[in-house]
C-alpha angles and dihedrals in degrees: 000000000000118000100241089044107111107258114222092185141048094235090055082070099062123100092220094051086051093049083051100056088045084052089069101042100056080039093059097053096041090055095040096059099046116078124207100032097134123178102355083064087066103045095040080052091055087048106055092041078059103063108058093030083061095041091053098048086049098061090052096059115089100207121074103226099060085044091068092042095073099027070062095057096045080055091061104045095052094058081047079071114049081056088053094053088035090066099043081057079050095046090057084241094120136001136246085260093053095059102038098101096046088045079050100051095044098044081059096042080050089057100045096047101042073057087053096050091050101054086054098035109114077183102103088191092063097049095083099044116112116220087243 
C-alpha cells in the first residue's frame, strides 16, 4: 500500500502493515519467477499472507493481551518465513542474493513488531529480550 494512498483502517497506518504488504509483493514476484519450487511455495505463501492478516486483526483488538497474541502470531510467521526462504537457498531453487531483500525486509517487520509486542506486553520477562 503505497504511503500517499488514503488509509480506511488503523491498521493501514502502521509501518509494519505496510512492510508486510510489501512482503508479498516482492514474494509474489520472487515465487512467480522461479519455476519448480514446489511445496515450500505454498506454505511460504501461507506464511506472508499471515503476517499482515494477524497484524491487522491485532490493532483492532482493545486488550493487551490479545494484542500481543496475534502481533505474536505475525512473529512467527515471519520467521516462518525467513525458513522458508532458507531452504529454497538449501534446495538450490534460489540463491543467497536472491533472497537478500526479502531476508532484509523481514529482518526489519521482526523488529517492529517485537517493538510492538513490548509496548503491549504485560509480560515484564519479555521486555528485555532483543528480536534477534
Amino acid at each position: 500500500m503505497p504511503a500517499s494512498q488514503e488509509c480506511w483502517f488503523d491498521h493501514e497506518k502502521l509501518e509494519v502493515y505496510r512492510e508486510a504488504i510489501a512482503f508479498i509483493g516482492w514474494l509474489s514476484a520472487l515465487l512467480e519467477a522461479t519455476v519448480r519450487i514446489g511445496e515450500v511455495k505454498d506454505q511460504l505463501d501461507r506464511a506472508a499472507t499471515s503476517i499482515p492478516l494477524n497484524i491487522a486483526e491485532g490493532n483492532g483488538k482493545y486488550g493487551p493481551k490479545d494484542r500481543c497474541r496475534f502481533f505474536d502470531i505475525a512473529h512467527g510467521s515471519a520467521l516462518e518465513c525467513a525458513a522458508g526462504l532458507d531452504i529454497l537457498v538449501a534446495k538450490t531453487k534460489l540463491t543467497p542474493d536472491q533472497i537478500l531483500p526479502g531476508k532484509e525486509r523481514l529482518q526489519k517487520i521482526v523488529r517492529m513488531l517485537m517493538g510492538l509486542i513490548k509496548r503491549k506486553s504485560t509480560r515484564e520477562y519479555d521486555k528485555g529480550k532483543t528480536a534477534d
